[in-house]
N, C-alpha and C positions, 0 to 999 in steps of 0.2 A: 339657553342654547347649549346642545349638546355637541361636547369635542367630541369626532370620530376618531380611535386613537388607531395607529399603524402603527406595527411594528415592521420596520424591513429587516429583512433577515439576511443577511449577507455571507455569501458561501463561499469558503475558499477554494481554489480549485481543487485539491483532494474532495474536498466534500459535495461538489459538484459532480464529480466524475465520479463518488459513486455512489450517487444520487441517479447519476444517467444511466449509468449500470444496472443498479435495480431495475429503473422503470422503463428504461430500451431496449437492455442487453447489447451487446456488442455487436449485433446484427443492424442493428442503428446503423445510419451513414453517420452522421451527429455527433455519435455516442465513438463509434470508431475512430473519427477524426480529431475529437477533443481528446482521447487517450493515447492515440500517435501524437499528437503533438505534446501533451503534459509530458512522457516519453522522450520525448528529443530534448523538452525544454531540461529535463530530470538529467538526461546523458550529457548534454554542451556542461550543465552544471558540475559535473562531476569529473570532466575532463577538464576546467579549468579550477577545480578546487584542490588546493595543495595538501589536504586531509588524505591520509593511505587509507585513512576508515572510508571515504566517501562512497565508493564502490559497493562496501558492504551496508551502508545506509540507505543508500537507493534502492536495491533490492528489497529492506525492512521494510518501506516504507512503502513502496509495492505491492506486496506482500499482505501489508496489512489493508491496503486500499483494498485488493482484491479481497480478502477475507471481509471485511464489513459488508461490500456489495454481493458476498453469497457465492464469491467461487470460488470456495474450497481447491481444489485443486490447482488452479492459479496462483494460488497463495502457498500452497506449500512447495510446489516448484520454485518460488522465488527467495521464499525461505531456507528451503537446500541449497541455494543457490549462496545466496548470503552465509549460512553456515560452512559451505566447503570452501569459500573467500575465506573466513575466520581462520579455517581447520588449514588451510596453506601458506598463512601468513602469520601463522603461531600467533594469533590473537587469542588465548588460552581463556580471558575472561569473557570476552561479546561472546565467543564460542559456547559457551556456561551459557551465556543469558540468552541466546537464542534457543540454545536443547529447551532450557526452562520453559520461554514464550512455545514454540511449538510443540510439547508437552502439556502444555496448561489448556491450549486452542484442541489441542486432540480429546484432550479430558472434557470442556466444556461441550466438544460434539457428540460423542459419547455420550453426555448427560442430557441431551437432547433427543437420540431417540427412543 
């Protein structure tokens, strides 16, 4: 007798969401709703975390959600966004490692067309 084997594959909600993004787009009711709410759940997180980085982590983290699901632009507005958080709060080294990240995200687009 043969085992049928499954594997479940369990998605975190980032990976979810931008999973729905590819295959909905934001035009989704679905796809909108689960992103406003990951959204609110990302902000209440950040307003009760006593990290000064948290601000600038959530927009990273954004940022990159959006860039995996293919919206370039989404992603970089959150990225500037995070970078001018760094560049105001004399975080001199995230400030370094974000130019880096959205240097490196510019170059790999670039090397795609």
């Amino acid at each position: 007798m043969e085992k049928e084997q499954k594997f479940e594959t369990k998605e975190n909600p980032e990976q979810q969401l931008v999973r729905l993004l590819k295959e909905k787009r934001t035009e989704d009711p679905e796809t909108k709703e689960f992103l406003d709410s990951w959204t609110r759940e990302q902000e209440q997180m950040v307003e009760k975390s006593t990290d000064p980085e948290a601000p600038i982590q959530f927009n990273l983290r954004r940022a990159r959600l959006y860039f995996e699901a293919g919206y370039v632009e989404e992603a970089f507005e959150n990225f500037e966004s995070a970078r001018m958080q760094a560049w105001n709060e004399q975080r001199n080294e995230l400030y370094q490692a974000i130019m880096k990240e959205m240097d490196e995200l510019e170059d790999s687009i670039e090397k795609q067309k």
